[in-house]
C-alpha positions, 0 to 999 in steps of 0.5 A: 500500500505504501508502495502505491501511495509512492506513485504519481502516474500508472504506466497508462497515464504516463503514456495519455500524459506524453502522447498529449505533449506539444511545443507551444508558439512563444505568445502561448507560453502561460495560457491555460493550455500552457499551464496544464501541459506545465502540470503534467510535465511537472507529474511526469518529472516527479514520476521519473525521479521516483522511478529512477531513485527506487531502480525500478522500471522507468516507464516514463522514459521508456515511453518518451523513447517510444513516442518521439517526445525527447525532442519535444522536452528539448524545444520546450526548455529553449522556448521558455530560455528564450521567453525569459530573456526577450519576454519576462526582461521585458515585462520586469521593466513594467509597471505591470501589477498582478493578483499573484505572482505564481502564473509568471512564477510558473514559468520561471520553474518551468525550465528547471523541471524541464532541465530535471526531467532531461537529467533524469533519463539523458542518464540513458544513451538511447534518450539521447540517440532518439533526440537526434539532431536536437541533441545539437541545440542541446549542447548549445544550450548547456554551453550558454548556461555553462558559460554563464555560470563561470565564476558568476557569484550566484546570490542566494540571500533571503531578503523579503520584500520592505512592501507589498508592491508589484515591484518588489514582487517582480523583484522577488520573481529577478531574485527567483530566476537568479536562484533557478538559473543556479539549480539548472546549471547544476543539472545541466553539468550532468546533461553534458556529460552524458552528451560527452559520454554518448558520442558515438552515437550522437550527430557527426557534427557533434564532437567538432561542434564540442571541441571547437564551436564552443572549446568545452574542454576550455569550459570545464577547466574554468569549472574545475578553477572557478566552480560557482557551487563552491564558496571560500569566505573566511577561512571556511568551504562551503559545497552545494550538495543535493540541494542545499549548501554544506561547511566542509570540513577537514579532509571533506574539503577534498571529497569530491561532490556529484558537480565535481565528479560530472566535470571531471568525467566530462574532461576525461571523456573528450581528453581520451577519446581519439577522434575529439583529440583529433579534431581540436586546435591545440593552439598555445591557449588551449593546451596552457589550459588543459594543462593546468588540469595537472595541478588539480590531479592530486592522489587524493583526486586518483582515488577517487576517480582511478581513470584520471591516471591514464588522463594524468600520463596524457598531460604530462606528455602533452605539456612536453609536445606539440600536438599534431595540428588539427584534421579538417574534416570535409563532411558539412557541418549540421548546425542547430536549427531550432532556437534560431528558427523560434528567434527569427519567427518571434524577431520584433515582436517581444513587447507585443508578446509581454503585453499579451501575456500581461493581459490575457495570462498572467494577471488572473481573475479571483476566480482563476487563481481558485482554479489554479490553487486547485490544479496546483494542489492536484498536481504537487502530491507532497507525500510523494515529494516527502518520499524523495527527500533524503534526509531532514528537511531545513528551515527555508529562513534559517537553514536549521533542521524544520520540524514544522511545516506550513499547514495551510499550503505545505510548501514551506518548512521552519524550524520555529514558530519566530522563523514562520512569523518572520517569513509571512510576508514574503510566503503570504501571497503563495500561501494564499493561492496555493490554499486557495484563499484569495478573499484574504488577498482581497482584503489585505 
């Protein structure tokens, strides 16, 4: 019976819920149609989770093979990339003043699903092989977040709004996006190196496009020497793991995290395999870089990841040779076509797209943010999404183990009642529509 409670989608309803998947047009993006297909991505990701997390058959990937629909999740998450960038940034600098902020916080979170889901069954070579030639915009789109996040401080503060005013919601939603942008780079780290690991399988143009399109290996040096989820600051090391930041102390210092180990797997992928070897341009730049690897490789590192000695012998011989110039392939290039192609049909159109959506989406009626709250409710099975946590849930003010949980919306967990207290205003508005109380907004 446990079991069974554990479950969000039978097999069958996996299969009605993906069958029914579609790429909407960027001026549908937060529609009513948008938002159902938001929820049942969101079922379908937490499906997948449960299934992979328990080792047990992972229908929902099996049936995104089978019907064609990996495509559809990678156009999905480049829809809404570019909707954040030409569309949201426009209706930030808005005077624009909504009931709620979940429609536009909805898409926002939109992207992280969808980067999660994709983590979780691109695990699997045959995802990727089914994806085709998308595989190719995908790799683009984890250059772009990649890239982003080099060396980028990431601001994690909790500073709650001084009012209840539309700008400060917007604000919230700007701080929101940044803490997402973070979540997603994480997934994405893991994304490339399954796309590293898959290469023989993937587009001819793909190694080529890896090596000297966007200089990966480059890329994942400045991971390795500026890594955004790790924080040195006064005296101490903080290491983001599963989700949450954690002091490391002592020798936990040179334990290696997931993140680190996906970078390091990734490098060993392209450094090892001859046909990447041969087609990048060891030019003075790129093999300085690749070779300050050598001072990362510590015994501590071998043990932990023993494939890198063979790695570790390349570099050493690499540092006292010059490669032999790159070979020129003469097969034509295939290019990424999908997010250009939704770029040029939406060019000069991104202020009359916000406006739209400002009007008809994302500032509900009363009765809307009840239906809603409702659908929310329906959609986030919360003693499934107990069932993944991993250890002790954390006061979302404090960070200190929570034993308490909000009892209206159960979204939020705190420590203390002091902590639940001082968190109100800025959870309020959640609160109420996920509770589904909006006659309390009306009256505040």
């Amino acid at each position: 019976m446990a079991e069974e409670q554990q479950q969000v989608l039978m097999s069958v309803e996996a299969e009605a819920l993906i069958e029914a998947l579609e790429v909407f047009p960027i001026k549908n993006i937060g529609s009513p149609k948008w938002q159902k297909q938001h929820e049942y991505i969101e079922k379908l990701n937490m499906q997948a989770l449960l299934s992979a997390s328990a080792q047990e058959e992972e229908f929902v990937k099996e049936t995104l093979i089978t019907l064609g629909k990996v495509t559809c999740l990678i156009e999905d998450l480049l829809s809404v990339e570019i909707w954040k960038q030409n569309v949201f940034n426009v209706i930030v600098q808005t005077n624009f003043k909504p009931k709620t902020s979940i429609p536009l916080y909805m898409v926002l979170y939109h992207e992280a699903t969808l980067a999660n889901l994709l983590e979780t069954i691109l695990f699997h070579k045959e995802s990727l092989e089914s994806a085709e030639d998308a595989t190719l915009d995908l790799l683009d789109y984890c250059y772009r977040k990649l890239s982003a996040s080099v060396g980028r401080k990431f601001d994690f503060s909790e500073n709650l709004p001084k009012d209840g005013s539309a700008v400060d919601t917007l604000k919230e939603l700007e701080k929101q996006q940044e803490k997402m942008d973070f979540e997603i780079a994480v997934k994405v780290v893991s994304i490339l190196r399954y796309l590293t690991d898959a290469l023989d399988s993937l587009p001819l143009s793909m190694a080529s496009r890896m090596m000297n399109t966007h200089n990966i290996p480059c890329l994942l040096v400045e991971l390795v020497e500026n890594p955004p989820w790790t924080k040195s600051e006064n005296g101490k090391t903080t290491k983001y793991i599963e989700g949450k930041w954690e002091e490391m102390k002592g020798p936990e210092v040179l334990q290696l995290t997931k993140i680190e180990a996906q970078v390091w797997l990734s490098i060993y992928n392209l450094l090892m395999n001859p046909e990447c070897l041969k087609k990048y341009n060891f030019n003075s730049f790129n093999k300085a870089q690749v070779v300050k690897l050598k001072s990362y490789m510590t015994e501590v590192l071998l043990d932990q990841l023993p494939m890198l000695c063979d790695m570790r012998r390349y570099l050493e011989q690499l540092s006292m040779s010059d490669p032999n110039p790159p070979k020129l392939d003469l097969v034509l290039e295939q290019l990424p076509e999908i997010r250009d192609r939704i770029i040029s049909s939406n060019e000069g159109k991104w202020k009359g797209i916000a406006k739209y959506q400002m009007k008809h989406f994302f500032d509900p009626s009363n009765d809307e943010i009840k239906q809603q709250a409702q659908r929310l409710a329906d959609t986030y099975n919360f003693d499934v999404m107990d069932s993944l946590l991993t250890e002790v849930p954390k006061c979302c003010v404090c960070g200190n183990e929570a034993t308490k949980r909000c009892s209206r919306c159960r979204v939020e967990w705190y420590c203390k009642r002091e902590c639940q207290v001082k968190h109100w205003p800025k959870h309020k508005q959640v609160c109420d529509t996920m509770s589904g109380n909006v006659n309390s907004q009306k009256s505040s």
